[in-house]
N, C-alpha and C positions, 0 to 999 in steps of 0.2 A: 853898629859900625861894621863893614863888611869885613870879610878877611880877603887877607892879601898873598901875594907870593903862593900861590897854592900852584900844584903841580897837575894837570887832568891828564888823562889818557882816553882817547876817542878810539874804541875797539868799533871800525868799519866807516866807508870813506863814502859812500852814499849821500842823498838827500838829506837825511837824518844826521849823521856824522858830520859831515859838514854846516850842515847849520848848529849843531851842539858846538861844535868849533869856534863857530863865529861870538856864539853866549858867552864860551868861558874867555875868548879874548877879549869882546865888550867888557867882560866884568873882572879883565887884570889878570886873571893865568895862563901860568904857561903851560901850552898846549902840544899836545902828540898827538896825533892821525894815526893808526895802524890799519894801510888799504890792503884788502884780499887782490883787488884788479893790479896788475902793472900797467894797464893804461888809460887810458882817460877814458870818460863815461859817457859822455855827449850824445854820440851813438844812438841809445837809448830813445827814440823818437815817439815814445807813446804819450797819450793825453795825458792831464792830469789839471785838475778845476779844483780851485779853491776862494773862498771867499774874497769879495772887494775889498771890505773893511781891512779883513788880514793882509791879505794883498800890499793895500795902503800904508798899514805900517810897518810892515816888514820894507818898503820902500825907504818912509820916514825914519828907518833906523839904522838903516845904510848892510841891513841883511842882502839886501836885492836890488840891483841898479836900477834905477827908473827906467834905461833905455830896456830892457830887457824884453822884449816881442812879446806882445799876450793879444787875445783874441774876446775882450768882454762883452756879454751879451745883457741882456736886460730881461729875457720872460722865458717860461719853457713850453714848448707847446705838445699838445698828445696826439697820437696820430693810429690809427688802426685800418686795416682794410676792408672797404666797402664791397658789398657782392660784387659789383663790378668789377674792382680790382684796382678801385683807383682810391686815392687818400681820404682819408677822412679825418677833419680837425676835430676831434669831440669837448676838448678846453685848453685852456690858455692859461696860465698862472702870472704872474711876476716873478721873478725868482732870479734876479741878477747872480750871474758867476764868472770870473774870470780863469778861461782856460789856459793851459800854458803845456809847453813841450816839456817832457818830462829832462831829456837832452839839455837844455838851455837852461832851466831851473836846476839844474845841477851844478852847470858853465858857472852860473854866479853866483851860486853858495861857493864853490872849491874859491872865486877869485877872491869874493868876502874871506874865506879863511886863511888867504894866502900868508898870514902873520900866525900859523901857526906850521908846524914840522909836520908834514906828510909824509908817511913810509912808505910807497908803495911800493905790491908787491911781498908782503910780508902778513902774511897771516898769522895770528896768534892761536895757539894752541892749547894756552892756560891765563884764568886770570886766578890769581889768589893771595887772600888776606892775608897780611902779615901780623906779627904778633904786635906792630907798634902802633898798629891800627888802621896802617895803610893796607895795599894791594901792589901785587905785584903783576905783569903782564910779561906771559914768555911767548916771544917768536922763534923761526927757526936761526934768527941769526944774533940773538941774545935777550935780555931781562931789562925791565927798568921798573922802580918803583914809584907810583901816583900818593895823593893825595885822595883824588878822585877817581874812579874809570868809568866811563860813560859806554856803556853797553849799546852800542846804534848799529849793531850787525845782525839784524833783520830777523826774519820769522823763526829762522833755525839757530838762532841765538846762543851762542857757547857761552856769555854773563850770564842770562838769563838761567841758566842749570845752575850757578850757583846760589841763585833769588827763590828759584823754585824748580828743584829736581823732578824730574817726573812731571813734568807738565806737559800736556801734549794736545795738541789741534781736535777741534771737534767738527767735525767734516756736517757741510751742508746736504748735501747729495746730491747736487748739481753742479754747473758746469759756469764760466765764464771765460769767453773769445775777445778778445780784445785787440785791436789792432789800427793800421791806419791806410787809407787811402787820398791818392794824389786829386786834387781837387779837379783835374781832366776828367775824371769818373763822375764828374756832374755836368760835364759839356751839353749835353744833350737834355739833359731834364732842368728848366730854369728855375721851376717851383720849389725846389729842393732846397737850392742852391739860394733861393731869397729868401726862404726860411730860415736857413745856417747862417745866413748873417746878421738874424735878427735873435736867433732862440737858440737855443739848445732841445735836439727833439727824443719824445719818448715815444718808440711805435711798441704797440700791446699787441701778444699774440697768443693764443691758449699755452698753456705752458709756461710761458716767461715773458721776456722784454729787450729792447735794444734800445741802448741811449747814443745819439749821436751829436757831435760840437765839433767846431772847427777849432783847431790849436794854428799857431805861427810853425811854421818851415824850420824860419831862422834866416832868411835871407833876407827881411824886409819886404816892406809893401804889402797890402791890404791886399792882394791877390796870393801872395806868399803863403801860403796856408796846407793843411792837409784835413782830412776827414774822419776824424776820431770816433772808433764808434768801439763800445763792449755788449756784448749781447748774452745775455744770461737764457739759459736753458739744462735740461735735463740730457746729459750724456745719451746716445743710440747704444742699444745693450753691443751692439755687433761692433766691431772695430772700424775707423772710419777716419780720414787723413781730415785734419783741426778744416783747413779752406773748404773740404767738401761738405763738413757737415754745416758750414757757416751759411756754403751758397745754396743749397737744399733747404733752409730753414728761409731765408730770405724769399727764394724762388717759390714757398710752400702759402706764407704768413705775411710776407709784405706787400704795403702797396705797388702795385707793379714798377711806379721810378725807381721806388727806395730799391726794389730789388732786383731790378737792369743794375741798379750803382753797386749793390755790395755781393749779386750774383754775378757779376761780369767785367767789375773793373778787378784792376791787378794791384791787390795789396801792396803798399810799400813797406807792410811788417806785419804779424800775426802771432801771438801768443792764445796758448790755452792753459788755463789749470784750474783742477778742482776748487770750490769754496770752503774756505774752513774759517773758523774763527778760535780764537785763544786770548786769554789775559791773565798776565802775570798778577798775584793776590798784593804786591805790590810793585809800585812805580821805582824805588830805593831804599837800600837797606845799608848806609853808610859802610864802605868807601864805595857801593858800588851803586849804579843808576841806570836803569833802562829808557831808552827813546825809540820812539819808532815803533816800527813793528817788534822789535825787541821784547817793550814792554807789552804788546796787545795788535794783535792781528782782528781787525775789524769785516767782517762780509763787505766789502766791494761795493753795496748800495751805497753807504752813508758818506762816498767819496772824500772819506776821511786819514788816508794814510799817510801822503805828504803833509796834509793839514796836521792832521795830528802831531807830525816830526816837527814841523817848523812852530805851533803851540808848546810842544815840548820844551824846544830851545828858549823861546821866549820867556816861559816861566822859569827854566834854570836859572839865565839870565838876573829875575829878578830877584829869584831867594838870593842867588850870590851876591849881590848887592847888597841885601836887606840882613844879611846873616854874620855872623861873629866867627862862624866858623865853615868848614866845611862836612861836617856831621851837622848842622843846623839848616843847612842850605839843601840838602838832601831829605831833612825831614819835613819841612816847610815844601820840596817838589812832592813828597811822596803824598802829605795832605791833598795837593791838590790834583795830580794828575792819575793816582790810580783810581779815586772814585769814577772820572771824567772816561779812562779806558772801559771800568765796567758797563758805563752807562753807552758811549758807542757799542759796545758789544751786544747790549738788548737791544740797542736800536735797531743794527744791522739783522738781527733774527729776525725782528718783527715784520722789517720791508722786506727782507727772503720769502717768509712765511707768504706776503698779502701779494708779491708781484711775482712770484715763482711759483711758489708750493701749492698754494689756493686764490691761483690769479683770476681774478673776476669776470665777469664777460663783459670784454674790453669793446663789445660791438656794440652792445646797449649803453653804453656809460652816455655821459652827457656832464656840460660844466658842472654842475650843482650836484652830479652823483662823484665825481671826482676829488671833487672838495670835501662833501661829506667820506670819501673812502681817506680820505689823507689826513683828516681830523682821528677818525677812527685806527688808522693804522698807527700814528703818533703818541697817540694816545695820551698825551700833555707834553711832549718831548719835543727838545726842539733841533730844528736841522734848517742850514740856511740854503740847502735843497727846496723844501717847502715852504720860503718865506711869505708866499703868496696864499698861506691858509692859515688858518686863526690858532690853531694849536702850534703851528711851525715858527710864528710869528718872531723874527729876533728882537 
């Protein structure tokens, strides 16, 4: 029998946050939001891909409006530069994924939550156990005490110090650029541009990698779009503005279209930050519950972060349901979601390791060498990244 009437507190108002919101009010509690932003997130305009299937039923459960803009493709293709300087396809996978604005995928988790109290603008600065078995959560403009607190306040997680003190990021030692360009940045190259509507592309370049997918605007229409691209590589030891070292790598290691588009068009947004990874030893430790990055910060390959937050919520959802209590519904998440963190967490190493650290020579490859490197790099592990290779297989 589930239990009912429970009280949760959602410590941050994000992707994660937000859809934890949506679980605990599907499953009957009453629900708090405590957002850091005082204002809305939308903004936010970077890619983010996650599964169809998921996709699918986060739709069918009324998590994410059906009309909501996505951009799905069906295969991935790999791309390296030819002596010439011009593309080279060396394979093709299948590997369906449905891209989406990271902006808009926020829009309709906050709407989905709308049936619960959102603070914004209110940071917390403590959460703690109380002696009656709850928790408490202090802001600066006063106290309330949960049943539950759902920890979805990201990598530098103030729940997560009281799950596991001293925990700290284990830095890759490379780099990830991630940003977006306006789809006028492919005016001039067609071939580009007829690939992005069909694939999601990976170009190989000594050192590292760049994946690129078109995401939705937000404005409608199948032209609406932008150019999503993250590009992994090794920091220049000398200090270097995030656009220059992006268009210099591009300009150095792409095939010449790809690198007129991301050496010459004009970013509509750019971020950089170091790669690290971290996972909490657990997912909940009654009254308290990590989501998101909260609970595990994944390397950036396994384009797992949002996926992971909104898998998160899902499973809440279903212990609470399935649970008598809320110390039961927490132990039934924490079975399942911190093995599920640690096992992202190898995954993420090992595609670091195989497409960054000791990337292959991406000029020799060929289908059936690509297939066997992603068999080998997975090494029985599965990712719906690689669904087009027999170890990746879902």
């Amino acid at each position: 029998m589930a239990a009912t009437g429970l009280r949760m507190g959602v410590v941050g108002g994000s992707i994660a946050g937000c859809a934890m919101a949506v679980a605990g009010l599907r499953a009957g509690a009453d629900v708090t939001v405590y957002e850091r932003s005082a204002g809305a997130l939308q903004d936010r305009g970077l890619g983010i891909v996650i599964p169809p299937a998921l996709h699918g039923r986060l739709v069918a459960t009324g998590y994410l409006d059906a009309a909501m803009p996505t951009a799905p493709v069906a295969a991935r293709v790999w791309l390296t530069r030819a002596p010439d300087g011009s593309a080279r396809e060396f394979a093709r996978q299948p590997s369906p994924v449905t891209p989406c604005n990271w902006g808009l995928l926020w829009q309709a988790l906050r709407t989905a939550s709308a049936g619960a109290r959102h603070h914004r603008g209110r940071p917390v600065t403590a959460v703690v156990r109380t002696a009656s078995g709850g928790a408490l959560v202090r802001a600066p403009q006063g106290e309330a005490t949960y049943d539950i607190i759902v920890g979805a306040d990201g990598h530098e997680s103030l729940t997560r110090r009281v799950l596991a003190p001293g925990l700290r990021p284990s830095p890759a030692g490379y780099a990830v650029w991630r940003g977006t360009l306006p789809l006028s940045a492919t005016a001039d190259h067609r071939r580009p541009l007829e690939l992005l509507r069909e694939a999601w592309v990976t170009v190989g370049f000594p050192g590292g990698h760049g994946i690129f997918y078109l995401i939705p605007r937000g404005g409608g229409g199948p032209d609406d779009r932008l150019l999503a691209y993250a590009i992994y590589a090794t920091p220049p030891g000398r200090s270097r503005g995030e656009a220059g070292y992006v268009r210099q790598l591009a300009e150095e290691y792409f095939p010449q279209e790809w690198a007129e588009i991301v050496a010459r068009g004009e970013h509509t947004a750019m971020t950089c930050h170091p790669v690290a990874d971290l996972h909490a030893p657990v997912a909940a430790d009654p009254p308290f519950l990590l989501a998101g990055d909260a609970a595990g910060v994944t390397r950036p390959h396994t384009a797992s972060g949002a996926v992971k937050a909104l898998q998160d919520a899902l499973c809440l959802e279903e212990a609470l349901r399935a649970s008598a209590s809320a110390a039961e519904a927490l132990r039934r998440y924490a079975h399942e979601r911190t093995p599920e963190g640690a096992r992202l967490v190898d995954l993420g190493r090992r595609l670091g390791r195989a497409q960054v650290e000791r990337t292959p020579d991406w000029t020799a490859m060929d289908q059936g060498a690509v297939d066997a490197w992603c068999r080998a790099t997975l090494a029985g592990a599965s990712s719906y990244l690689y669904a087009g290779t027999e170890a990746g297989a879902d």
